[in-house]
Each structure stands twice: as structure tokens, then as C-alpha cells.
N, C-alpha and C positions, 0 to 999 in steps of 0.2 A: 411135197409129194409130186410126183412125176406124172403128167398126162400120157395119155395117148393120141396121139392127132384129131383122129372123131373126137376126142372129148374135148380139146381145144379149140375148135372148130366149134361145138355143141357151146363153150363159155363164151366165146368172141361173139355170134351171134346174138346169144341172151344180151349181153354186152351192150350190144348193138341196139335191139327193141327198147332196150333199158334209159340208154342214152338218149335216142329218136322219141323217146315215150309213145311208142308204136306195139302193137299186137301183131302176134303171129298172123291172121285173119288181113292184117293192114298190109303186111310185107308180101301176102301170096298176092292180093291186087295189085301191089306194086310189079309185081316180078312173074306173075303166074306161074311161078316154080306151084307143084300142088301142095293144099295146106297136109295131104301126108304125109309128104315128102319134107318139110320144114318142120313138122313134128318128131317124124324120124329122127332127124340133124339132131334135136334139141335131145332128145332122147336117148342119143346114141344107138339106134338098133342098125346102124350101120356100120360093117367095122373100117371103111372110107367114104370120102365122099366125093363125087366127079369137081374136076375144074371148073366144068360148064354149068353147073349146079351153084356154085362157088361164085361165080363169074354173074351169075343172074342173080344173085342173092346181093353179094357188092352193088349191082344195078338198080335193084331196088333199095337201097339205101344209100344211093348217090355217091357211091367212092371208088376208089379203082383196087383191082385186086391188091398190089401192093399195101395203100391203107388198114384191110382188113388183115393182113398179115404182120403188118406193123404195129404187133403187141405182144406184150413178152410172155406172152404165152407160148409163142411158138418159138422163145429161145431155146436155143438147144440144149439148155440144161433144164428145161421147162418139161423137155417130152423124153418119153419114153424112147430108146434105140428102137 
């Protein structure tokens, strides 16, 4: 099944807490992104999500954007056109 970018975005994330054995609560102290605004992400009630958004969320889990992109989620046979 074929994502849409928010939603792979939304699984790389979970991913991520999952991995860090970290709470959504943990990552907004990390990163003061707001915990709505990481909720949203997670949620999908966004139909994108900023760079810079993206950029602080990587920061708060210690990787660089590349890293977080670096999963085959976001192959391009993975998403939606």
C-alpha cells in the first residue's frame, strides 16, 4: 500500500519514539516543536509538514535530516505521486 508523504512522515516518527523508547511529551522537550503540533504529525491532520518542523524534530532526536529520510518509506515506490 502506498503512503502519502504526511503519512510517512506520521510512521518514520512513531518509528523513531519507538526506537529512542521516547514519548511524544519527551520529544516536544527535546525540540519545543509544540506537543499539538507532534500530535498532528502523528495523526496526520496535516496534509504536509514544514522543513523546519522536520528539521527540529531530527534535532530532537539527534540525527540529521538526511537520517530521517533514510528509510524506505520514503522510496518512491513507497508513496503515493
Amino acid at each position: 500500500m502506498k503512503l502519502q508523504l504526511n503519512e510517512a512522515v506520521s510512521q518514520r516518527v512513531l518509528e523513531l519514539l519507538q526506537e529512542r523508547n521516547m514519548t511524544q511529551y519527551q520529544l516536544f522537550k527535546r525540540t519545543g516543536v509544540p506537543r499539538a503540533t507532534i500530535s498532528s504529525i502523528i495523526k496526520c491532520d496535516y496534509p504536509s509538514v514544514k522543513l523546519r518542523i522536520v528539521h527540529e524534530i531530527c534535532q530532537g532526536f539527534e540525527i540529521g535530516i538526511s537520517d530521517f529520510f533514510a528509510s524506505p518509506l520514503f522510496d518512491e515506490d513507497n508513496l503515493e505521486p
